[in-house]
BALOBA-1460 file (C-alpha; in Angstrom, 3 decimals):
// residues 302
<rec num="1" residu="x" x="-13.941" y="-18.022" z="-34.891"/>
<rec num="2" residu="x" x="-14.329" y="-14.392" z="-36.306"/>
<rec num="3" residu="x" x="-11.351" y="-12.301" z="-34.819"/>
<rec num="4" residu="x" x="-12.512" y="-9.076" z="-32.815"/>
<rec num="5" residu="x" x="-11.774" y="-5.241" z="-33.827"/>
<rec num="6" residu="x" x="-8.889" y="-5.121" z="-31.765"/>
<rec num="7" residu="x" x="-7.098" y="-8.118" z="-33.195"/>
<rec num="8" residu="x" x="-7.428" y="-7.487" z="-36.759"/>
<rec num="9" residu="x" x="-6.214" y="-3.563" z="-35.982"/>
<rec num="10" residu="x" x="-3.058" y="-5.038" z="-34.284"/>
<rec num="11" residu="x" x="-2.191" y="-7.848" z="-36.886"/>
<rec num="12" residu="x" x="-2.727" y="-5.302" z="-39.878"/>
<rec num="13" residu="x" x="-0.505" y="-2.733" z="-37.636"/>
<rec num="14" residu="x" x="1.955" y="-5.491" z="-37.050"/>
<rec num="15" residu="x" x="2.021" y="-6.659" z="-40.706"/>
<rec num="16" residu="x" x="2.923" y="-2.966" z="-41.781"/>
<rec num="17" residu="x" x="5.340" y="-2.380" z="-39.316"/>
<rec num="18" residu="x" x="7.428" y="-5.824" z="-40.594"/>
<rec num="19" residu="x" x="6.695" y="-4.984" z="-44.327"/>
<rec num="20" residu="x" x="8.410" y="-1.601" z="-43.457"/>
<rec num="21" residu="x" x="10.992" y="-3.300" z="-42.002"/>
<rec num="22" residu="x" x="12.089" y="-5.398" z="-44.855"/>
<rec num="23" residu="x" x="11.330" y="-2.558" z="-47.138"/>
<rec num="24" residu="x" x="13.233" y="0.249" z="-45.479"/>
<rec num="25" residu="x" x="16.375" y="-0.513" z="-46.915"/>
<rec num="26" residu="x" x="15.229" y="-0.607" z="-50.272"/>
<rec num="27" residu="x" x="13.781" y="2.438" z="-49.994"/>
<rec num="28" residu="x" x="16.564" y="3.682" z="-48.715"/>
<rec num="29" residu="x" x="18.827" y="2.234" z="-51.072"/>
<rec num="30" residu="x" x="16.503" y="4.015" z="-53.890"/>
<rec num="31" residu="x" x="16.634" y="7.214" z="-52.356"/>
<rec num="32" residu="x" x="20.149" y="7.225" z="-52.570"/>
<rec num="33" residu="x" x="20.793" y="6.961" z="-55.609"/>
<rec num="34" residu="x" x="19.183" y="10.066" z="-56.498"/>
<rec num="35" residu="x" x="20.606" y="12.320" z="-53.847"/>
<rec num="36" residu="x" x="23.624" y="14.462" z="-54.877"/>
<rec num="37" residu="x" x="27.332" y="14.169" z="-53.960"/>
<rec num="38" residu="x" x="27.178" y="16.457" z="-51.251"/>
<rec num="39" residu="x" x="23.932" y="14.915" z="-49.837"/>
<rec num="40" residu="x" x="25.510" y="11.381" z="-49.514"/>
<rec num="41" residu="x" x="29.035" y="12.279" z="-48.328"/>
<rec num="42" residu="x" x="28.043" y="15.284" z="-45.721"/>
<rec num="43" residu="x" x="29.941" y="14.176" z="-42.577"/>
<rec num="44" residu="x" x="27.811" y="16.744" z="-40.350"/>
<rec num="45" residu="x" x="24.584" y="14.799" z="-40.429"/>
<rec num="46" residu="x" x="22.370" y="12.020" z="-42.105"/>
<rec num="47" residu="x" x="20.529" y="13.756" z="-45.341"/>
<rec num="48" residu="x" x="17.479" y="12.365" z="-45.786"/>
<rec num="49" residu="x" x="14.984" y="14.591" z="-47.192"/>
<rec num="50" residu="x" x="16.679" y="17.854" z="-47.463"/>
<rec num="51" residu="x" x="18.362" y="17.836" z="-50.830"/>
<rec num="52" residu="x" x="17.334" y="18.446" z="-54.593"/>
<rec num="53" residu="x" x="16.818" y="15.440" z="-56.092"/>
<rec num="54" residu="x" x="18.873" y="14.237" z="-59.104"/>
<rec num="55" residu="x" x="19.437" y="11.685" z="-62.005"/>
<rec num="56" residu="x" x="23.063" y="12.212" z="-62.316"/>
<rec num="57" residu="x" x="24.125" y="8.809" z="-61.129"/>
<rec num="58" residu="x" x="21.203" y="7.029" z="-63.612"/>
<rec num="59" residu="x" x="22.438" y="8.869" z="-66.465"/>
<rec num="60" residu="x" x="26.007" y="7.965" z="-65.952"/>
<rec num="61" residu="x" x="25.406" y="4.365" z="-65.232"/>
<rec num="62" residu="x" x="22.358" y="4.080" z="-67.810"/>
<rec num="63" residu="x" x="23.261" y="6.203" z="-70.566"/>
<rec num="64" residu="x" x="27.250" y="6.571" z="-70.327"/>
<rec num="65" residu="x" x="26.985" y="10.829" z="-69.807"/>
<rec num="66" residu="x" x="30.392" y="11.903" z="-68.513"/>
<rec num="67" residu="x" x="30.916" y="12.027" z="-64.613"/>
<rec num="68" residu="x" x="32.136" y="15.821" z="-65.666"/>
<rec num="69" residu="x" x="27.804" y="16.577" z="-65.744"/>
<rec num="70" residu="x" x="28.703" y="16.430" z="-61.933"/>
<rec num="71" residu="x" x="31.137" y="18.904" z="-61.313"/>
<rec num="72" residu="x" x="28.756" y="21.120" z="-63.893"/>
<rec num="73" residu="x" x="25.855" y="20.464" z="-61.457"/>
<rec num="74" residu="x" x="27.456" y="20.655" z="-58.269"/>
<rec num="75" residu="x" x="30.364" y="22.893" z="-58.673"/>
<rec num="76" residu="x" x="33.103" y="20.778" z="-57.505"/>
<rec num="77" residu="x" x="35.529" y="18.396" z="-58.774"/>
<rec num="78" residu="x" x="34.952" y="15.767" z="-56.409"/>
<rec num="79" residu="x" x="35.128" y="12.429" z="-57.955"/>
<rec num="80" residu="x" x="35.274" y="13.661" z="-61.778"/>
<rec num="81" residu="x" x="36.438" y="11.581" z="-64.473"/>
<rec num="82" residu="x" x="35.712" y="9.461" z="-67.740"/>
<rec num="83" residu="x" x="32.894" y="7.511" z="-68.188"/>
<rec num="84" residu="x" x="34.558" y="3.895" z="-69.406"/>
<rec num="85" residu="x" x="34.453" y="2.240" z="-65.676"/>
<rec num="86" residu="x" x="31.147" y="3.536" z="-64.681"/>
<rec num="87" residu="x" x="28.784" y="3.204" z="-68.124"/>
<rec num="88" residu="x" x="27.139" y="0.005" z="-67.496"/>
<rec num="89" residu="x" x="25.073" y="-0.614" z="-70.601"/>
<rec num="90" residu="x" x="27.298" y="-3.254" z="-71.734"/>
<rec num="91" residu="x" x="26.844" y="-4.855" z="-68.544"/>
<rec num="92" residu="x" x="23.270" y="-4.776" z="-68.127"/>
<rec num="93" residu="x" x="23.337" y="-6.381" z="-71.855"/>
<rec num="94" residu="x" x="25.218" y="-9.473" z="-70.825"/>
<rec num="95" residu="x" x="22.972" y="-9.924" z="-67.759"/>
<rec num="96" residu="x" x="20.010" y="-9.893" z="-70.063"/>
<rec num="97" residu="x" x="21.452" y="-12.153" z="-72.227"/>
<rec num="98" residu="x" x="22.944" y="-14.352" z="-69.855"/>
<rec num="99" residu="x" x="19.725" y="-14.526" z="-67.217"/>
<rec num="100" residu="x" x="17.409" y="-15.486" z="-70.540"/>
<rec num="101" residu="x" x="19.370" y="-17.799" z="-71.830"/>
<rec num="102" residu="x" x="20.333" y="-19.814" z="-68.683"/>
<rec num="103" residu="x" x="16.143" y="-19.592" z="-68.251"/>
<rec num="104" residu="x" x="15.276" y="-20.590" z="-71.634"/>
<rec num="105" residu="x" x="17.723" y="-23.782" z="-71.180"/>
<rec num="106" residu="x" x="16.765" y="-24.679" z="-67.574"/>
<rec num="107" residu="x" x="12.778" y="-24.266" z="-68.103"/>
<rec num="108" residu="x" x="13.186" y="-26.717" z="-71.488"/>
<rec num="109" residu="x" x="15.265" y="-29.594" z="-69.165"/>
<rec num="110" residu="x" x="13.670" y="-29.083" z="-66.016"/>
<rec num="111" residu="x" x="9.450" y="-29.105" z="-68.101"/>
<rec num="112" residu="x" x="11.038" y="-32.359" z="-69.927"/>
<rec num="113" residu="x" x="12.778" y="-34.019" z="-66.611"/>
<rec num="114" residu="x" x="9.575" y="-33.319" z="-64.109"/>
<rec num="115" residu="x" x="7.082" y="-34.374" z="-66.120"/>
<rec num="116" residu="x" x="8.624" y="-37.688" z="-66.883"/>
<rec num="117" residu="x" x="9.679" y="-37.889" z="-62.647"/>
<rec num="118" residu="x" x="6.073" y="-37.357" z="-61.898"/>
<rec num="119" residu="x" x="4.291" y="-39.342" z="-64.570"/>
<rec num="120" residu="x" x="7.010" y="-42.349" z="-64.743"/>
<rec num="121" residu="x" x="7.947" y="-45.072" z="-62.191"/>
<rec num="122" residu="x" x="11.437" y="-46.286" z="-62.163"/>
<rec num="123" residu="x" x="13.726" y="-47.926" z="-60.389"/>
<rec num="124" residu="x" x="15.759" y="-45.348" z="-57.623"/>
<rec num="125" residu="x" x="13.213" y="-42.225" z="-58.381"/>
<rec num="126" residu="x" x="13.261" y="-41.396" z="-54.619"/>
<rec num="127" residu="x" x="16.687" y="-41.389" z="-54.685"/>
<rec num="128" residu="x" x="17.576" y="-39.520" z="-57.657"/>
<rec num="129" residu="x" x="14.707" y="-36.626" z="-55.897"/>
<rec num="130" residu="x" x="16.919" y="-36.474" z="-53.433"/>
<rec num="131" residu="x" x="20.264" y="-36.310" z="-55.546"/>
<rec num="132" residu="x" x="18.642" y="-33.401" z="-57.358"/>
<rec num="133" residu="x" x="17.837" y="-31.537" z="-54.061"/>
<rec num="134" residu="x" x="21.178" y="-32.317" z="-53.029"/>
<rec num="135" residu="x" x="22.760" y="-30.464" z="-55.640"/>
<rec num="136" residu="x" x="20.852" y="-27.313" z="-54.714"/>
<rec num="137" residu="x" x="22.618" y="-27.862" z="-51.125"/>
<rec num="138" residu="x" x="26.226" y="-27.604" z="-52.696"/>
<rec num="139" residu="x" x="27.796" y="-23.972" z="-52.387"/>
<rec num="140" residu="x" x="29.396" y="-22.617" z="-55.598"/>
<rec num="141" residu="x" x="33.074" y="-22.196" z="-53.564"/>
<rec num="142" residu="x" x="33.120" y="-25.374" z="-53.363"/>
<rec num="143" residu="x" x="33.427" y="-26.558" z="-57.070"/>
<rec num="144" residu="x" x="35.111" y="-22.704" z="-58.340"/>
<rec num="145" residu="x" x="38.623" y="-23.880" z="-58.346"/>
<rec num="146" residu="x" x="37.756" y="-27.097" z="-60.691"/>
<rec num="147" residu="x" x="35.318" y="-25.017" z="-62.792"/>
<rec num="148" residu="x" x="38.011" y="-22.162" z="-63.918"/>
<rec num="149" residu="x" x="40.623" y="-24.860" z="-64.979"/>
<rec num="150" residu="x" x="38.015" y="-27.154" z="-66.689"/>
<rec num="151" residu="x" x="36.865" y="-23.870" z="-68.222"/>
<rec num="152" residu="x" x="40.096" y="-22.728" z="-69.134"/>
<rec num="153" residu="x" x="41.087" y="-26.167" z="-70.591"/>
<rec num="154" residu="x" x="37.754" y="-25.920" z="-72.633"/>
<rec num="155" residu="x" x="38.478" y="-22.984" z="-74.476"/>
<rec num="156" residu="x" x="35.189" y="-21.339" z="-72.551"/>
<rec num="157" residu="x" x="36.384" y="-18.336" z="-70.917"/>
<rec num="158" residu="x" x="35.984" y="-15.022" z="-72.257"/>
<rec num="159" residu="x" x="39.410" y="-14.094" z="-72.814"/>
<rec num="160" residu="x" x="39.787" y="-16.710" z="-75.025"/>
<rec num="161" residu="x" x="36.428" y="-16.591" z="-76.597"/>
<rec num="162" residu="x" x="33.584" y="-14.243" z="-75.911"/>
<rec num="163" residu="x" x="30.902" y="-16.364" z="-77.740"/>
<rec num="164" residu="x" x="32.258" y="-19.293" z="-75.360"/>
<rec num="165" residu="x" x="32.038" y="-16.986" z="-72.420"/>
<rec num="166" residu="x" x="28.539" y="-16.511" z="-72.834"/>
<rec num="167" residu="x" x="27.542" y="-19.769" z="-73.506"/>
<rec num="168" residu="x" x="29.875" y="-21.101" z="-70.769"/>
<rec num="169" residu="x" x="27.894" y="-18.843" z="-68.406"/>
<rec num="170" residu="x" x="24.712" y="-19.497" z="-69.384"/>
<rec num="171" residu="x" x="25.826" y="-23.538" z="-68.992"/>
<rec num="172" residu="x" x="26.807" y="-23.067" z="-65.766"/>
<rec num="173" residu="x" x="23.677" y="-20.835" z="-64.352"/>
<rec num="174" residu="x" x="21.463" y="-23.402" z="-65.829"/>
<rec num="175" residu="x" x="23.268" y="-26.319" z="-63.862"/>
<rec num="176" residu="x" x="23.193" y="-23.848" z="-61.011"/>
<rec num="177" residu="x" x="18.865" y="-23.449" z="-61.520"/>
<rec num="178" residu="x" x="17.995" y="-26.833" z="-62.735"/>
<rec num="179" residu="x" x="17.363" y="-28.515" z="-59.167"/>
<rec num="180" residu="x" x="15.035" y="-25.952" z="-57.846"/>
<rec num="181" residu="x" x="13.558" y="-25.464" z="-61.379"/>
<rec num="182" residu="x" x="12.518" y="-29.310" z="-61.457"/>
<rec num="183" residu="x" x="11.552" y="-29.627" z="-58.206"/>
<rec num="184" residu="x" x="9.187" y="-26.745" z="-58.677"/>
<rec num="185" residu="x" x="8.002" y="-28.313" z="-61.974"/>
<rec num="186" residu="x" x="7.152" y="-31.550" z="-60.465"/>
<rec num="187" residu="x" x="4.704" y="-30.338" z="-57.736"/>
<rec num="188" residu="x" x="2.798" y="-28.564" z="-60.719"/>
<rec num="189" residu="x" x="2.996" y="-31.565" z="-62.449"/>
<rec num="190" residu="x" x="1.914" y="-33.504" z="-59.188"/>
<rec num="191" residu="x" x="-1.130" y="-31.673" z="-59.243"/>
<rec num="192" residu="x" x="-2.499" y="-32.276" z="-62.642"/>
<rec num="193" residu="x" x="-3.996" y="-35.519" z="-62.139"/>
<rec num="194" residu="x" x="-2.836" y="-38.241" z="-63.988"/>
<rec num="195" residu="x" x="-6.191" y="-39.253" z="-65.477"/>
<rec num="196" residu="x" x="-6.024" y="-36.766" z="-67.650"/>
<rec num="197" residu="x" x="-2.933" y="-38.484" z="-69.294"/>
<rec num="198" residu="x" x="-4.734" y="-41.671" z="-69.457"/>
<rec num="199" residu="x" x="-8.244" y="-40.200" z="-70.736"/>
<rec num="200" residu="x" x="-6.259" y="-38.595" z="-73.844"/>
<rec num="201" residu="x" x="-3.675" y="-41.998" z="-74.921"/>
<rec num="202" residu="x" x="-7.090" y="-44.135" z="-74.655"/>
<rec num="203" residu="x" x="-8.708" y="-41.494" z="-77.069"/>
<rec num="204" residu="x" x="-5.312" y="-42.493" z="-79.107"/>
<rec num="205" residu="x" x="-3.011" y="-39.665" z="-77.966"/>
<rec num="206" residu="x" x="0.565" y="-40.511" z="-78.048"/>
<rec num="207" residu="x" x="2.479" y="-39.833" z="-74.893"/>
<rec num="208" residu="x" x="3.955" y="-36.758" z="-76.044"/>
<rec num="209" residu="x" x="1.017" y="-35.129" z="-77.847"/>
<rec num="210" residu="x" x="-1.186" y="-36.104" z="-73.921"/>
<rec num="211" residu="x" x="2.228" y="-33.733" z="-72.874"/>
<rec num="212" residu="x" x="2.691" y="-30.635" z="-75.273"/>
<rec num="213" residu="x" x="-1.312" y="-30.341" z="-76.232"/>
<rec num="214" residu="x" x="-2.989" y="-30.830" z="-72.847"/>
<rec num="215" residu="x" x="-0.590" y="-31.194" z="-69.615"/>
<rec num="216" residu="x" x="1.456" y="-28.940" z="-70.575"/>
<rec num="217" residu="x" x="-1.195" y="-25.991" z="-71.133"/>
<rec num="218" residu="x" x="-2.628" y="-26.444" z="-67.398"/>
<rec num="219" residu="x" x="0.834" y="-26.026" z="-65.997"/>
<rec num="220" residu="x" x="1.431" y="-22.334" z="-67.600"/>
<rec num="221" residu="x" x="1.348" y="-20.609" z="-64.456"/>
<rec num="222" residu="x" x="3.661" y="-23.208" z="-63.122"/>
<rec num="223" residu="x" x="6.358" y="-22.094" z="-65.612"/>
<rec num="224" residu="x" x="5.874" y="-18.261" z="-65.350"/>
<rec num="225" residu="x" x="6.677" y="-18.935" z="-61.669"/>
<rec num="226" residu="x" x="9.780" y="-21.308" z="-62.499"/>
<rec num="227" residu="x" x="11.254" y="-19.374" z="-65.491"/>
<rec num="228" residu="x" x="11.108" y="-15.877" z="-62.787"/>
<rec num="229" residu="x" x="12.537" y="-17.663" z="-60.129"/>
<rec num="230" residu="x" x="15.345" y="-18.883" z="-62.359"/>
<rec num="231" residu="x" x="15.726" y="-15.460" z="-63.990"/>
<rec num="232" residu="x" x="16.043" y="-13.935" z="-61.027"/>
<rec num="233" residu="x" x="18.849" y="-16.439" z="-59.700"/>
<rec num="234" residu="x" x="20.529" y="-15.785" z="-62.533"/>
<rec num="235" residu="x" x="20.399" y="-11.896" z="-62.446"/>
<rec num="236" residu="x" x="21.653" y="-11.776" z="-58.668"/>
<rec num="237" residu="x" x="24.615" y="-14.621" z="-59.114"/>
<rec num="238" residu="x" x="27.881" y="-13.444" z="-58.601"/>
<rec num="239" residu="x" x="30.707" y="-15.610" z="-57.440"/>
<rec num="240" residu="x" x="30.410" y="-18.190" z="-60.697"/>
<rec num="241" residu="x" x="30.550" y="-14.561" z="-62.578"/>
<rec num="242" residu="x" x="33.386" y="-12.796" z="-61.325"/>
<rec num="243" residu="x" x="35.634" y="-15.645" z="-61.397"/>
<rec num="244" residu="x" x="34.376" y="-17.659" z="-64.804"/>
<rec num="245" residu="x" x="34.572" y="-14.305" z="-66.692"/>
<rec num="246" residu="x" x="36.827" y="-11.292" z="-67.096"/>
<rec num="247" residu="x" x="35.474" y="-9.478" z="-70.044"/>
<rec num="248" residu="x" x="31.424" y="-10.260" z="-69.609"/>
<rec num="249" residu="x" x="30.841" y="-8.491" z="-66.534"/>
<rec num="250" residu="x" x="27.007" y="-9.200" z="-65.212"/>
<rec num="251" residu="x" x="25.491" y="-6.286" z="-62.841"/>
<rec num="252" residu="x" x="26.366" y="-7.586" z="-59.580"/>
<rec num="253" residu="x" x="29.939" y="-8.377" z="-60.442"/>
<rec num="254" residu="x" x="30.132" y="-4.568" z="-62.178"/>
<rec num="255" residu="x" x="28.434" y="-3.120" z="-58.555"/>
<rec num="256" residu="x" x="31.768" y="-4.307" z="-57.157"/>
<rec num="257" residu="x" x="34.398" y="-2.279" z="-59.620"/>
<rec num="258" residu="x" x="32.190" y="0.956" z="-58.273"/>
<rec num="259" residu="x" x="34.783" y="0.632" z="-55.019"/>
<rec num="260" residu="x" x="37.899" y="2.551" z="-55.852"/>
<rec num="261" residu="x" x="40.850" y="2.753" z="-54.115"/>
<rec num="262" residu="x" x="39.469" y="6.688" z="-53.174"/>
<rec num="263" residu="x" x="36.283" y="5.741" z="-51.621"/>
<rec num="264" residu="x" x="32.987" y="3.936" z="-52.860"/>
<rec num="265" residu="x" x="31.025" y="5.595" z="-55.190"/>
<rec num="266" residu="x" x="27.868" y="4.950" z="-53.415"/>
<rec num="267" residu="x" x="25.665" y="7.325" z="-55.915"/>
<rec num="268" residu="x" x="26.330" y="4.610" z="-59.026"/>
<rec num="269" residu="x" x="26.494" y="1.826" z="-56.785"/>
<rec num="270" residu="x" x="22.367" y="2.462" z="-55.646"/>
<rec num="271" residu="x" x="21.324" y="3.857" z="-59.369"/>
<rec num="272" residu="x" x="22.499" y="0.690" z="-60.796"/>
<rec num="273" residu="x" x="21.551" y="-1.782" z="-57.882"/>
<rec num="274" residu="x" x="18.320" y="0.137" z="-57.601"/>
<rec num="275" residu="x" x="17.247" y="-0.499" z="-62.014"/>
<rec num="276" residu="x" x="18.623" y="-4.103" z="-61.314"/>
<rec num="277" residu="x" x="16.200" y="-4.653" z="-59.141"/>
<rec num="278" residu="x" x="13.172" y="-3.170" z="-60.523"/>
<rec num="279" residu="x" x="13.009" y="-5.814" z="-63.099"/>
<rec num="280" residu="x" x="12.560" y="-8.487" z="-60.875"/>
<rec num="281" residu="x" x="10.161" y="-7.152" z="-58.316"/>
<rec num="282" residu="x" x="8.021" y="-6.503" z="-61.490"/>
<rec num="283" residu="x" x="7.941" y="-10.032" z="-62.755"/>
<rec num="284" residu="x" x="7.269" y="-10.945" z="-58.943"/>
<rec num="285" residu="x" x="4.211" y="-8.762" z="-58.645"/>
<rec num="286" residu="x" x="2.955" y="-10.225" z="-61.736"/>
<rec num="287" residu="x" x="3.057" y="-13.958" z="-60.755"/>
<rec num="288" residu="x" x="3.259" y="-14.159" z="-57.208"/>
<rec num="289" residu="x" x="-0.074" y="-15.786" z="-56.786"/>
<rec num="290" residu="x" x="1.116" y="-18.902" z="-59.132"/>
<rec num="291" residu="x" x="4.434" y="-18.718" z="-56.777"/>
<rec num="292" residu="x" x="3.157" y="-19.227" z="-54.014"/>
<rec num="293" residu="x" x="0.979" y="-22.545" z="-55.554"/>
<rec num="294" residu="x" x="3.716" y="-23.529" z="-57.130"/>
<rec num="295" residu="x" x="6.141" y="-23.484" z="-53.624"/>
<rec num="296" residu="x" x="2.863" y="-25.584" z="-52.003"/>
<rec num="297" residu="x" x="1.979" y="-27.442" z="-54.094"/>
<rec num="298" residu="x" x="2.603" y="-31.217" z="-53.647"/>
<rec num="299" residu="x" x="3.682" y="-30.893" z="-50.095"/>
<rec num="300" residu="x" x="0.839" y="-33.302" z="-48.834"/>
<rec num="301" residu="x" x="1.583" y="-35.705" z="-51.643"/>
<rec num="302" residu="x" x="3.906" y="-38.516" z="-52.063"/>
């Protein structure tokens, strides 16, 4: 039944006025971090659109100019000094390498483990599904203690190896994605129907040519979705970060040094929160329609 006029005007009014909701403190957020010093701290009221816009904060956090630029734009000396705590170039380089390589390892277990949970019938699959959603259920505190002195048995912390440190990070956010990355996997897999398999190995395709030449290419979308879920899991973790490294510091951990023992320095926490964030909502955009299949897909199906 076709909704009337007034129905459609208050559910599109309704939408907006939830979307603006969740979005408001983004927005917020993002006009922070361009406001000036005096604009964010002014105790007499709440600045919102009255100020000259600035990039100070980006180009201290982004490009490692020295917090002096401030008291040269502003005229005061609040909050001046060097630029070694606040330049986070370094950091955002570790988070790119650690969020692609913990995606890169996850996609190639998780593409190799769902196809063969979907295609293959063995003996406990049900219960190893639900072992592997189980996992995704276990909070990081709970397994932090045993981690840092396996890790520091292992040689794999950062203080005693940065190469280590990376790859011990990029370990550990893979185990971290791998449930939800197979999971995912398997309902795109679910949906490819397995007659396909068995039309290409009776026209003599081996089992893993039927995979990488024709399964494999209908599930694309499928692992665009995966890989930017994982990515983004990756980019946001923090609690296996802070405590698993001490050198590598990854963009959410680094948001946390920006709290001094004189105040929070709320400018370069929202430039740098606000370009760590960009990134993602990008990829998002760009493959939201094969997110949402993929998160649907296979719920009807045994």
């Amino acid at each position: 039944m076709e909704q009337t006029l007034g129905r459609r005007i208050l559910r599109d009014v309704a939408s907006v006025v939830v979307v603006g909701l969740f979005l408001f403190p983004l927005l917020w957020w993002a006009l922070t971090s361009i406001k000036p010093m005096y604009a964010i701290f002014n105790k007499d009221h709440v600045v919102v659109f009255d100020f000259v816009p600035t990039l100070i904060n980006y180009a201290v956090v982004l490009l490692g100019w020295s917090r002096a630029e401030i008291a040269i734009e502003s005229g005061s000396t609040f909050g001046v000094g060097g630029t070694s705590s606040y330049d986070s170039r370094q950091t955002i380089f570790d988070s790119v390498v650690i969020a692609m390589g913990s995606t890169a390892l996850t996609m190639f277990i998780s593409v190799l483990a769902a196809y063969a949970l979907s295609r293959m019938t063995f003996r406990g699959r049900g219960g190893f599904l639900n072992w592997v959603l189980g996992q995704r259920f276990m909070p990081p505190i709970a397994i932090i203690v045993p981690l840092v002195l396996m890790y520091k048995v292992a040689g794999m912390r950062d203080t005693d190896s940065l190469f280590l440190g990376y790859v011990g990070l990029i370990l550990i956010h893979a185990l971290m994605n791998l449930p939800i990355a197979v999971l995912l996997m398997k309902s795109f897999f679910d949906d490819v129907p397995k007659d396909v398999d068995e039309a290409a190995m009776i026209d003599g395709a081996t089992r893993w040519q039927t995979f990488r030449r024709i399964v494999l290419p209908m599930v694309r979308g499928g692992i665009a979705a995966a890989a930017v879920l994982c990515f983004i899991f990756s980019w946001t973790e923090f609690l296996l970060s802070l405590f698993l490294t001490t050198i590598i510091r990854t963009v959410p951990v680094k948001i946390t040094t920006f709290v001094t023992s004189t105040g929070s320095e709320w400018g370069f926490i929202s430039a740098l929160g606000t370009a760590a964030i960009l990134p993602g909502f990008i990829f998002i955009l760009l493959v939201q329609r094969h997110l949402v299949r993929g998160l649907t897909l296979g719920s009807l199906k045994e």
